[in-house]
PDB file of N, CA, C and O in Angstrom:
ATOM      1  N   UNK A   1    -123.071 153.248 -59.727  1.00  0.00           N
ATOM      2  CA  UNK A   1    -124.240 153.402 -60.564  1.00  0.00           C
ATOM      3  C   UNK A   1    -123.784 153.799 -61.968  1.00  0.00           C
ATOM      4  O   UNK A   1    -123.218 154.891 -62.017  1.00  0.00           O
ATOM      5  N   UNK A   2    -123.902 153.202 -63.002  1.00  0.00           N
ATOM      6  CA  UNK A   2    -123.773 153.609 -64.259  1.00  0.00           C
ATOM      7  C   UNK A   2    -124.626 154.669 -64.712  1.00  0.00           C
ATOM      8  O   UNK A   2    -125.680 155.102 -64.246  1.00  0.00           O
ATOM      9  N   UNK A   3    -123.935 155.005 -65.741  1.00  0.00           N
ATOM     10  CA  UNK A   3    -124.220 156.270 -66.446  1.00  0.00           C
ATOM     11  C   UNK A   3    -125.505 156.124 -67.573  1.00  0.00           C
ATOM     12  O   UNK A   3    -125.568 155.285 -68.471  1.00  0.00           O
ATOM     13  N   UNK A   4    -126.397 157.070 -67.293  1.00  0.00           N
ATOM     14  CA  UNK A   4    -127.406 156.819 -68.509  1.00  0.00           C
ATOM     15  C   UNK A   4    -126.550 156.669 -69.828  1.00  0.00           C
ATOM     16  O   UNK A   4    -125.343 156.914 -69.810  1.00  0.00           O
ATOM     17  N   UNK A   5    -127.344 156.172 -71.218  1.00  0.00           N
ATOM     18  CA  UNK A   5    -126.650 156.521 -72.392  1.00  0.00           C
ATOM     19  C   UNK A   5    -127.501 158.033 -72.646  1.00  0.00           C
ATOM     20  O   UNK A   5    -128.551 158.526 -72.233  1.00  0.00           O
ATOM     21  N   UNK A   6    -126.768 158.305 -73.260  1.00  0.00           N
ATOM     22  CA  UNK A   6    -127.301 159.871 -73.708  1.00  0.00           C
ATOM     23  C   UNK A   6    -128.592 159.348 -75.207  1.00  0.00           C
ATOM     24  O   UNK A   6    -128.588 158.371 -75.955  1.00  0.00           O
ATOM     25  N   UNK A   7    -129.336 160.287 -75.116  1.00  0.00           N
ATOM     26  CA  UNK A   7    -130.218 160.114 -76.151  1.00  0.00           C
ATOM     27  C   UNK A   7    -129.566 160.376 -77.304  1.00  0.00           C
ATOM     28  O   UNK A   7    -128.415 160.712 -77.582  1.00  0.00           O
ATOM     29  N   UNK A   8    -131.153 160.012 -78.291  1.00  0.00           N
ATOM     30  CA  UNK A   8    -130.293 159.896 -80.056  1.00  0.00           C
ATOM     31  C   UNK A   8    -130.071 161.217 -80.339  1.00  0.00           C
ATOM     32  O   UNK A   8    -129.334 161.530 -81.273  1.00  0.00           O
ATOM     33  N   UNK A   9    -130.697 162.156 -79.548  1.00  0.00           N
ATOM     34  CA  UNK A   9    -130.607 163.639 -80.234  1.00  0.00           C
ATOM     35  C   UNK A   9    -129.183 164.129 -79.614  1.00  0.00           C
ATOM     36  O   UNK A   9    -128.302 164.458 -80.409  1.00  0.00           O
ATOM     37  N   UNK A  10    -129.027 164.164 -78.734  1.00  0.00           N
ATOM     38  CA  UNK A  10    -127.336 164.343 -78.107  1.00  0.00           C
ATOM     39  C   UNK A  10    -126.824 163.649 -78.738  1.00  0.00           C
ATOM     40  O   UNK A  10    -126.355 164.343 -79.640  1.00  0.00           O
ATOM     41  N   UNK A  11    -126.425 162.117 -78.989  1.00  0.00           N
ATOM     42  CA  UNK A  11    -125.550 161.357 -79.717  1.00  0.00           C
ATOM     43  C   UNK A  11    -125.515 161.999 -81.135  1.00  0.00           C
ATOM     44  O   UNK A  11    -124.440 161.961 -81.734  1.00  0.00           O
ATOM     45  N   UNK A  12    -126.528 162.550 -81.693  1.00  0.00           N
ATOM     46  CA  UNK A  12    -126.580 162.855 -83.085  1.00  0.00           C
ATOM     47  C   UNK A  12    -126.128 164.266 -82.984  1.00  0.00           C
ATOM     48  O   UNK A  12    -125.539 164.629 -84.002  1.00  0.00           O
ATOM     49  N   UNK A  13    -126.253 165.370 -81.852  1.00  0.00           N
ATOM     50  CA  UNK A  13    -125.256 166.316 -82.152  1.00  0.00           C
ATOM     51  C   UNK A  13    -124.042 166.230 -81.642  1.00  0.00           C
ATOM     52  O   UNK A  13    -123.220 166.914 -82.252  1.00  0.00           O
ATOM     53  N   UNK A  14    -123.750 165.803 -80.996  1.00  0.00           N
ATOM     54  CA  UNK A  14    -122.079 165.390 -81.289  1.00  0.00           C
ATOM     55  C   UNK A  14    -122.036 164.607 -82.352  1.00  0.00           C
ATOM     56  O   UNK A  14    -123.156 164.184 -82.066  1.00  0.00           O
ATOM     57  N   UNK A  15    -121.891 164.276 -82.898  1.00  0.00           N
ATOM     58  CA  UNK A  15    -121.156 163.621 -83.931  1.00  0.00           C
ATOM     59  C   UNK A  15    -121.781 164.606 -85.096  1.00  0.00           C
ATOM     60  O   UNK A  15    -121.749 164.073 -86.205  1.00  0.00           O
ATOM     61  N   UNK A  16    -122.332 165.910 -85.077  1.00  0.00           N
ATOM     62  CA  UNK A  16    -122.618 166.900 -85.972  1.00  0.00           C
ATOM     63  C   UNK A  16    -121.568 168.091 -85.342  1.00  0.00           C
ATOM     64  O   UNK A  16    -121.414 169.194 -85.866  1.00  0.00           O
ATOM     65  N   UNK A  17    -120.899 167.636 -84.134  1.00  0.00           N
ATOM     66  CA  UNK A  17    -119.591 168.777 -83.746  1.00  0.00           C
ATOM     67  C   UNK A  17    -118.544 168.245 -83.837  1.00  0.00           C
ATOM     68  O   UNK A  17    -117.529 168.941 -83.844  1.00  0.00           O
ATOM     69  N   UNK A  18    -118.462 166.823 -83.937  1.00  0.00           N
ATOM     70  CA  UNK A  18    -116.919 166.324 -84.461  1.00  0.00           C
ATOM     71  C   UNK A  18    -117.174 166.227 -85.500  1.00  0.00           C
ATOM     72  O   UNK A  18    -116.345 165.333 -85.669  1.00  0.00           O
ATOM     73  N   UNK A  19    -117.753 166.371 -86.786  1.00  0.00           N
ATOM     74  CA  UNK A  19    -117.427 166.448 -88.245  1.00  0.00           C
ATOM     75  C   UNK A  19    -117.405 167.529 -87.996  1.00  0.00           C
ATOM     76  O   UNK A  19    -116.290 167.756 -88.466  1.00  0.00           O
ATOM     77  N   UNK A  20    -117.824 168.747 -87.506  1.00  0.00           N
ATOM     78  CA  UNK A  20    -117.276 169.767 -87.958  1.00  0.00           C
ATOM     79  C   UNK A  20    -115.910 169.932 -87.059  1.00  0.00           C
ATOM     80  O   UNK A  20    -115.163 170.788 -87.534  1.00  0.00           O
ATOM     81  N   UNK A  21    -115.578 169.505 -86.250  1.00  0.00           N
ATOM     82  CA  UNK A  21    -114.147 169.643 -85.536  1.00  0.00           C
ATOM     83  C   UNK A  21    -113.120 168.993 -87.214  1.00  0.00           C
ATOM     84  O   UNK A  21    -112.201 169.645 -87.710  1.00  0.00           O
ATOM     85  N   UNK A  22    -113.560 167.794 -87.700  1.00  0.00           N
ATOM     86  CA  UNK A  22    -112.890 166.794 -88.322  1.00  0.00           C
ATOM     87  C   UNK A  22    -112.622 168.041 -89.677  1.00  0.00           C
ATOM     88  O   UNK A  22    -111.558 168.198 -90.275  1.00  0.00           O
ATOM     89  N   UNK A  23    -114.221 168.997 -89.970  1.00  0.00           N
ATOM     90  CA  UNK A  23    -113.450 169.550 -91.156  1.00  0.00           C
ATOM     91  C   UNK A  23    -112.955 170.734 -90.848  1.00  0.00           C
ATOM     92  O   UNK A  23    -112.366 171.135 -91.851  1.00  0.00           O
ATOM     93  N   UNK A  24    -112.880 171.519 -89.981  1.00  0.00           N
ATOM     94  CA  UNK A  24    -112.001 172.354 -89.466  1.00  0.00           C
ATOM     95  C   UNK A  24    -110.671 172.073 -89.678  1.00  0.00           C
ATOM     96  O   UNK A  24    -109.845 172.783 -90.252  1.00  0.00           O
ATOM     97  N   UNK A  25    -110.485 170.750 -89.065  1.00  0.00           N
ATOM     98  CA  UNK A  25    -108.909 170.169 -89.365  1.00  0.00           C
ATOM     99  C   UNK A  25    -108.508 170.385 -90.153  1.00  0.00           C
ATOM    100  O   UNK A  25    -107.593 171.207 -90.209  1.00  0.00           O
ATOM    101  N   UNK A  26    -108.976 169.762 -91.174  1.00  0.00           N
ATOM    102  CA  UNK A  26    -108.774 169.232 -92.516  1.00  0.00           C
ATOM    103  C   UNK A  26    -108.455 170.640 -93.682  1.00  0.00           C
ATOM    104  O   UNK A  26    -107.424 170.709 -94.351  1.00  0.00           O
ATOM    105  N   UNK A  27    -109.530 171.636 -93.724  1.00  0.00           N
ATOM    106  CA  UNK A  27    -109.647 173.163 -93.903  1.00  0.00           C
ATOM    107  C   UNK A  27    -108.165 173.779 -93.552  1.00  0.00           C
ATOM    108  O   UNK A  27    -107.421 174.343 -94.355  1.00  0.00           O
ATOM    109  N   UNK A  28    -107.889 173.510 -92.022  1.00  0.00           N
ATOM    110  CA  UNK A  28    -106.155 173.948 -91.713  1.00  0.00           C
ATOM    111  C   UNK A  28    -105.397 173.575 -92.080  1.00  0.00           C
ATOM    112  O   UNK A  28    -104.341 174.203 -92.000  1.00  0.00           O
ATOM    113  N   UNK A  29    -105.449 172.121 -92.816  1.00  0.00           N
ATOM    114  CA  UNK A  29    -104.440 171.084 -93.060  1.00  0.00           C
ATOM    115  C   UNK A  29    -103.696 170.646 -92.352  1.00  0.00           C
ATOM    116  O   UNK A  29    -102.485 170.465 -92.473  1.00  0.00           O
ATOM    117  N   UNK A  30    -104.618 170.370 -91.269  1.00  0.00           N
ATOM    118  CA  UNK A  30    -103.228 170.165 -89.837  1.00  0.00           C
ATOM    119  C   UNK A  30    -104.089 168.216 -90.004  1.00  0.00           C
ATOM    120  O   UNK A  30    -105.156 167.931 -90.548  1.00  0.00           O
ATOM    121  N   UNK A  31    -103.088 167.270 -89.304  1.00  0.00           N
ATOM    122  CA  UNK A  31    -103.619 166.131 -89.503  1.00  0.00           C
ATOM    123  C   UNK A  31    -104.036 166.110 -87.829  1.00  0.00           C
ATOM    124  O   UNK A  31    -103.912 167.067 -87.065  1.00  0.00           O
ATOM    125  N   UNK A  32    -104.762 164.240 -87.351  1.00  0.00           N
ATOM    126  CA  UNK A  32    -105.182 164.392 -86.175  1.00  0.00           C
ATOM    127  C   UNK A  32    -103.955 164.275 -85.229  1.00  0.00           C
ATOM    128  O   UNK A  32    -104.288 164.711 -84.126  1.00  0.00           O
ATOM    129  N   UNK A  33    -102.608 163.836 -85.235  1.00  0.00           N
ATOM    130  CA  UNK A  33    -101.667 163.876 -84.693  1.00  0.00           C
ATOM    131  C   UNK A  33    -101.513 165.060 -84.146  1.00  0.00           C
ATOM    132  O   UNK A  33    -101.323 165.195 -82.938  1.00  0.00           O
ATOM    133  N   UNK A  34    -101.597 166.305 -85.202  1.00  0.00           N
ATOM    134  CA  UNK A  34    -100.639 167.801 -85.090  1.00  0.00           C
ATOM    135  C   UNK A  34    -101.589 167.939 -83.935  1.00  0.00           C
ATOM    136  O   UNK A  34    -101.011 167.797 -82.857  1.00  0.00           O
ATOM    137  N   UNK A  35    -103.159 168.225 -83.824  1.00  0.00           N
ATOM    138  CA  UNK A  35    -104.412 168.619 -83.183  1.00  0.00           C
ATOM    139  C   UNK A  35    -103.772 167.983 -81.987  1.00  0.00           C
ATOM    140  O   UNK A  35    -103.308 168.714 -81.113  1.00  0.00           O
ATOM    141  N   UNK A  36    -103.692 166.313 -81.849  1.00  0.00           N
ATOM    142  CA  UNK A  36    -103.295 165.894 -80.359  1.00  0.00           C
ATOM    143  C   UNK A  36    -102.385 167.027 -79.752  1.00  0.00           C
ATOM    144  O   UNK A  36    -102.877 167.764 -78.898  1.00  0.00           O
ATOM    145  N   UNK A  37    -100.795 167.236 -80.243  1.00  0.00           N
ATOM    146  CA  UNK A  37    -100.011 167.250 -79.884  1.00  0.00           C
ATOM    147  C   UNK A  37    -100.049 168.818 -79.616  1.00  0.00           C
ATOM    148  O   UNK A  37     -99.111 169.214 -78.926  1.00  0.00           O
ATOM    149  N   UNK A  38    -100.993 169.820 -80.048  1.00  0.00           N
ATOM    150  CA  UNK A  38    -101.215 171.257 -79.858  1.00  0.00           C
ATOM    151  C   UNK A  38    -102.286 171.389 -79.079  1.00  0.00           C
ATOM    152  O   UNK A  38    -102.821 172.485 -79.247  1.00  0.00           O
ATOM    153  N   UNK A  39    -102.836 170.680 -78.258  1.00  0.00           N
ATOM    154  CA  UNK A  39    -104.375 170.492 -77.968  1.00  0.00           C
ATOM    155  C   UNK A  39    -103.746 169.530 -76.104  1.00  0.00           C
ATOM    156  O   UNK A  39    -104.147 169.799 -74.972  1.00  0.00           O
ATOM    157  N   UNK A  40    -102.770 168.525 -76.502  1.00  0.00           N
ATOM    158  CA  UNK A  40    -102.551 168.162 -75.032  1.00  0.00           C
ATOM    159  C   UNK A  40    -103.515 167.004 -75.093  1.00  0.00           C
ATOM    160  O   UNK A  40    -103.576 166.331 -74.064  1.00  0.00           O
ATOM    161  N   UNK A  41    -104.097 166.733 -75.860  1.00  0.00           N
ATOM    162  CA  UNK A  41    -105.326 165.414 -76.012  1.00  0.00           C
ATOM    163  C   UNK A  41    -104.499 164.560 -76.229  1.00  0.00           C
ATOM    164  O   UNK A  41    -103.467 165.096 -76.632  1.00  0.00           O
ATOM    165  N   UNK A  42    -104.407 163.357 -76.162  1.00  0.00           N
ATOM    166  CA  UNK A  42    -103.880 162.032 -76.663  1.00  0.00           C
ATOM    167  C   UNK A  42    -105.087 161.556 -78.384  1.00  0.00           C
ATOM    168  O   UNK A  42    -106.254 161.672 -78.757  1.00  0.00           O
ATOM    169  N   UNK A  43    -104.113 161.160 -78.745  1.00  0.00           N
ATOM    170  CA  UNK A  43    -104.585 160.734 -80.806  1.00  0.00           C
ATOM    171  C   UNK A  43    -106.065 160.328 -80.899  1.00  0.00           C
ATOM    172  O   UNK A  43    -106.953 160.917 -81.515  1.00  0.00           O
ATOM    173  N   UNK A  44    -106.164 159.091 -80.093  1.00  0.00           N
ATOM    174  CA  UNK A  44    -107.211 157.945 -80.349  1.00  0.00           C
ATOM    175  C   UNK A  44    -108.311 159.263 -79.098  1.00  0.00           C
ATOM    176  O   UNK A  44    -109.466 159.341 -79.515  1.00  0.00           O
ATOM    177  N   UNK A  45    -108.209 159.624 -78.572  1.00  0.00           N
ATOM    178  CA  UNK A  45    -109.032 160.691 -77.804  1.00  0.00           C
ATOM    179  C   UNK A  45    -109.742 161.688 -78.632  1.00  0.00           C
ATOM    180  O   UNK A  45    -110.896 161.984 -78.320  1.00  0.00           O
ATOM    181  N   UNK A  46    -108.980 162.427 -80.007  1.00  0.00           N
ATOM    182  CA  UNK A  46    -109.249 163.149 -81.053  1.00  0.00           C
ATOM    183  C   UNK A  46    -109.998 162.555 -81.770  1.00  0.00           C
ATOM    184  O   UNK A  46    -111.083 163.059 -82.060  1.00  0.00           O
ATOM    185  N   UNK A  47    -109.478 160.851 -82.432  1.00  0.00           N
ATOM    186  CA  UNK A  47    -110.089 160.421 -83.495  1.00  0.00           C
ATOM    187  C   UNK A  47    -112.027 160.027 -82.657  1.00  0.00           C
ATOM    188  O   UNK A  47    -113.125 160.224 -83.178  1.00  0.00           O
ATOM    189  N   UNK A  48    -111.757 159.560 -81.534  1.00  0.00           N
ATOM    190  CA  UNK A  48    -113.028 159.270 -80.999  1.00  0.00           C
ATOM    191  C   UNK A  48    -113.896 160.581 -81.113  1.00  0.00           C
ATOM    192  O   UNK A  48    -115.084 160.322 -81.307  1.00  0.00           O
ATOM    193  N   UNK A  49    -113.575 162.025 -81.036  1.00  0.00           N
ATOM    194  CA  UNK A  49    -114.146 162.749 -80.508  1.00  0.00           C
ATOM    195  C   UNK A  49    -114.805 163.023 -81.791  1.00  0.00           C
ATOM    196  O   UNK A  49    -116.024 162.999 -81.960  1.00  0.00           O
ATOM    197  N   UNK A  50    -113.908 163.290 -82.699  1.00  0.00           N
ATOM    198  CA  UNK A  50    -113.767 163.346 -83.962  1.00  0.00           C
ATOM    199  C   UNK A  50    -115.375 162.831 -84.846  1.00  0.00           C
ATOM    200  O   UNK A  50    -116.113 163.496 -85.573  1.00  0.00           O
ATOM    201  N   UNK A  51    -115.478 161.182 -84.328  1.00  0.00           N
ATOM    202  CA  UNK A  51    -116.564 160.481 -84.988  1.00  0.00           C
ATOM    203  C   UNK A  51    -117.400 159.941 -83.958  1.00  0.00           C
ATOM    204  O   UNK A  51    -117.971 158.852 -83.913  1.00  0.00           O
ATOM    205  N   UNK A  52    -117.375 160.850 -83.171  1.00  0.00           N
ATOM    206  CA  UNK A  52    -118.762 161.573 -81.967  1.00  0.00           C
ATOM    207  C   UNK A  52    -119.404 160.111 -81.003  1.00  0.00           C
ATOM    208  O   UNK A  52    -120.576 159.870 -80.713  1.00  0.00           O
ATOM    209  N   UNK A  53    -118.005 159.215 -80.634  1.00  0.00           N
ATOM    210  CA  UNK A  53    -118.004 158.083 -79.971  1.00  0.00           C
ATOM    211  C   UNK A  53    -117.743 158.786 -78.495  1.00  0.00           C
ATOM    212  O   UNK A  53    -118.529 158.566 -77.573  1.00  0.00           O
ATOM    213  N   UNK A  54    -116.441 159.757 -78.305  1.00  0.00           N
ATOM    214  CA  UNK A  54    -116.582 160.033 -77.152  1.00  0.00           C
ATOM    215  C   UNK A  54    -116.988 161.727 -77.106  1.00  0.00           C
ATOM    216  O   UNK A  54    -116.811 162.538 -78.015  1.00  0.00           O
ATOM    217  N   UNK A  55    -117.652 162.004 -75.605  1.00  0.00           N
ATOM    218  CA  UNK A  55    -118.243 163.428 -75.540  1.00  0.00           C
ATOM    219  C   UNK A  55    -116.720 164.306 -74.822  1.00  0.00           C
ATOM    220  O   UNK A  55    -116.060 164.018 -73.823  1.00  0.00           O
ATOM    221  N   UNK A  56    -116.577 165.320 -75.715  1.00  0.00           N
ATOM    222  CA  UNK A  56    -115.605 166.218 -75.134  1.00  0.00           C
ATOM    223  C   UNK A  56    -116.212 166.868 -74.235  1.00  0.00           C
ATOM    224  O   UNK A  56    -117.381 167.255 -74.206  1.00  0.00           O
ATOM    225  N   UNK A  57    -114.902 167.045 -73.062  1.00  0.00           N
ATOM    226  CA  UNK A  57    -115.206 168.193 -72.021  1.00  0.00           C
ATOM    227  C   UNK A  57    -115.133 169.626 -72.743  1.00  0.00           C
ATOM    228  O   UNK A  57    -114.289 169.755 -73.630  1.00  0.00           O
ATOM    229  N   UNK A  58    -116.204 171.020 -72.326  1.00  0.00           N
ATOM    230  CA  UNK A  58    -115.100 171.685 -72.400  1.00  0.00           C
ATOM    231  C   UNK A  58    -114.302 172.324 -72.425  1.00  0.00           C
ATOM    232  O   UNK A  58    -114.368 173.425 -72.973  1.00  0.00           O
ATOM    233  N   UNK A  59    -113.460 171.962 -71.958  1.00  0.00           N
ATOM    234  CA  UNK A  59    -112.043 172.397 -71.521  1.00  0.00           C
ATOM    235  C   UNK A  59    -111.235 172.132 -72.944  1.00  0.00           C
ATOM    236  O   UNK A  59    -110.534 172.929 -73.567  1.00  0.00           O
ATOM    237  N   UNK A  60    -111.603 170.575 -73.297  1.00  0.00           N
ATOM    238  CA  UNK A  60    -111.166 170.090 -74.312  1.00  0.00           C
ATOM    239  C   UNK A  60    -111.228 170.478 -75.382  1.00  0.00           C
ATOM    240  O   UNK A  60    -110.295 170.492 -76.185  1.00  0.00           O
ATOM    241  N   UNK A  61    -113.046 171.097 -75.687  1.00  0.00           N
ATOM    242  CA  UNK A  61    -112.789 171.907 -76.807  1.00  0.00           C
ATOM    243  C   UNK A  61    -112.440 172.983 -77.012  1.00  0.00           C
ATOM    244  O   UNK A  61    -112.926 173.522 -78.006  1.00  0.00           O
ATOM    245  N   UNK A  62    -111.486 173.742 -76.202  1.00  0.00           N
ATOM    246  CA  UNK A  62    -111.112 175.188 -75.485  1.00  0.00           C
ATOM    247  C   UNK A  62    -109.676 174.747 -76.507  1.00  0.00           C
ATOM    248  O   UNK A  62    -109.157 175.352 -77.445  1.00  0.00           O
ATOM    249  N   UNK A  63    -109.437 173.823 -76.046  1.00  0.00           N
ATOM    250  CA  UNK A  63    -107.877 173.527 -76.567  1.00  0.00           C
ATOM    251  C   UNK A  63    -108.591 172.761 -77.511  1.00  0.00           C
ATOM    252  O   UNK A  63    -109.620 172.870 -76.844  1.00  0.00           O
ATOM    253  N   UNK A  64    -108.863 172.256 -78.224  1.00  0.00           N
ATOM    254  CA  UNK A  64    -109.007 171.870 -79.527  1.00  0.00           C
ATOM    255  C   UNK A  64    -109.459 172.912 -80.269  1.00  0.00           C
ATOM    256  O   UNK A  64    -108.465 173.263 -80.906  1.00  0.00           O
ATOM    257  N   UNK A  65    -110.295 173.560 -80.544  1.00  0.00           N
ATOM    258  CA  UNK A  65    -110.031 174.941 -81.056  1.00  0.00           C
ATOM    259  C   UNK A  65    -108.921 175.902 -81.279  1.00  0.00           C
ATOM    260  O   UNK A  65    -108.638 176.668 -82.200  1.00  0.00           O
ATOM    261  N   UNK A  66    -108.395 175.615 -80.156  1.00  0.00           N
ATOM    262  CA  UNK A  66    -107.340 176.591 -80.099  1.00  0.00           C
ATOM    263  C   UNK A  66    -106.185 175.895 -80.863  1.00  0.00           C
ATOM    264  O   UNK A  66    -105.221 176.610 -81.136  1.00  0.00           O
ATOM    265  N   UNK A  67    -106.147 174.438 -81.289  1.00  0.00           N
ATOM    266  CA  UNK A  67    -105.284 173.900 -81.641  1.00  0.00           C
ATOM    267  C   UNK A  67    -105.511 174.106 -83.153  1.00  0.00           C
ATOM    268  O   UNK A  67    -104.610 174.664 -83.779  1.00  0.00           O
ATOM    269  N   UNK A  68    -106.591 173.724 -83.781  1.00  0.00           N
ATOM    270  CA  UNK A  68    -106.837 174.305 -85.062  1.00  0.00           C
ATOM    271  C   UNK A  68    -106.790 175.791 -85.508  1.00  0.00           C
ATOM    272  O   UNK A  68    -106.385 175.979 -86.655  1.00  0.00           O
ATOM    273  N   UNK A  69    -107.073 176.656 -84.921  1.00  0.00           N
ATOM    274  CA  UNK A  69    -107.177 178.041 -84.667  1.00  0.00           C
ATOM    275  C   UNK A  69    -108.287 178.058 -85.634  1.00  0.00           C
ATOM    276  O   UNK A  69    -108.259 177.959 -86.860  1.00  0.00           O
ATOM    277  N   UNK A  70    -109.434 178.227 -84.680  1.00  0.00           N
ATOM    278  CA  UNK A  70    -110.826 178.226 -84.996  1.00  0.00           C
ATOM    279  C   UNK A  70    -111.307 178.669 -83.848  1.00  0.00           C
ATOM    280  O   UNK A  70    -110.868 178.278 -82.766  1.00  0.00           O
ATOM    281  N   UNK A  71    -112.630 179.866 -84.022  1.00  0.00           N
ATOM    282  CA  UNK A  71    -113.487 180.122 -82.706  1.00  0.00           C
ATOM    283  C   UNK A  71    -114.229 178.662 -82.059  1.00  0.00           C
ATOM    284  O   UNK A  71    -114.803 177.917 -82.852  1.00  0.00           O
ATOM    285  N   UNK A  72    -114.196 178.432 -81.092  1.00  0.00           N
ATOM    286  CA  UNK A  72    -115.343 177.721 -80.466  1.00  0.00           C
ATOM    287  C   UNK A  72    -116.763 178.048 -81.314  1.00  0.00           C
ATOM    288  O   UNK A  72    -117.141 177.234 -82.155  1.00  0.00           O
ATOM    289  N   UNK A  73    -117.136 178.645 -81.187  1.00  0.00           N
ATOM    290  CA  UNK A  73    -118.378 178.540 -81.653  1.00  0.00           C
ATOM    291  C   UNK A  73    -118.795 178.082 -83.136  1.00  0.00           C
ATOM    292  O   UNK A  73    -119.859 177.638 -83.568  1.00  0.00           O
ATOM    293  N   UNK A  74    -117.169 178.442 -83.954  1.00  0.00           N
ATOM    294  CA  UNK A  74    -117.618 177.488 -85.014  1.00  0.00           C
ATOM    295  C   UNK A  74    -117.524 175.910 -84.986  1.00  0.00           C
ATOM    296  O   UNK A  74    -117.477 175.263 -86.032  1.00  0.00           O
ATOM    297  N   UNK A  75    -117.501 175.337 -83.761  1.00  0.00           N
ATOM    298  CA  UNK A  75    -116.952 174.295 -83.943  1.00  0.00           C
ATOM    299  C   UNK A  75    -118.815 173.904 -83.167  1.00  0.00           C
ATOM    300  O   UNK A  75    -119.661 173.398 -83.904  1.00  0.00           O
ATOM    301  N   UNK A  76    -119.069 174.162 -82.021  1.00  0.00           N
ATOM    302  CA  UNK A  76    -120.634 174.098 -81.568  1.00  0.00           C
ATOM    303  C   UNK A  76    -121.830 174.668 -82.172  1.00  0.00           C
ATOM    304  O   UNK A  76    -122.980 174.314 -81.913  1.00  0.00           O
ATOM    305  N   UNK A  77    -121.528 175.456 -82.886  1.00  0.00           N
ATOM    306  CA  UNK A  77    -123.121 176.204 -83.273  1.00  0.00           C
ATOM    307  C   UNK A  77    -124.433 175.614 -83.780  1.00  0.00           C
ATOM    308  O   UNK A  77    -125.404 176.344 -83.973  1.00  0.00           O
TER     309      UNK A  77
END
């Protein structure tokens, strides 16, 4: 059985938590490589998450946070 698509209001806040994941990055000056490779994510996994194509677990954003060194909650709020 396939998966519903998620509505526009979910689709539209993620991709209002990967720009802010994206400027977190950017703020650290870490690029999306460094994030993969401190985070345990694979690249194209970041860049998706990044521009709110794919939904992070999370676990994922546990370690992506932690890879930028940023609270979680600034990255969801």
């Amino acid at each position: 059985m396939p998966s519903a698509r998620p509505s526009d209001s979910v689709l539209a806040r993620r991709r209002v938590v990967g720009e802010r994941i994206r400027a977190a990055r950017l703020h650290a000056g870490l690029t999306q490589e460094r994030v993969a490779l401190d985070s345990g994510i694979d690249r194209p996994s970041v860049v998706r998450i990044e521009q709110g194509q794919q939904s992070p677990t999370l676990d994922s954003l546990f370690r992506i946070a932690d890879a930028i060194g940023v609270p979680l909650a600034d990255l969801v709020r």
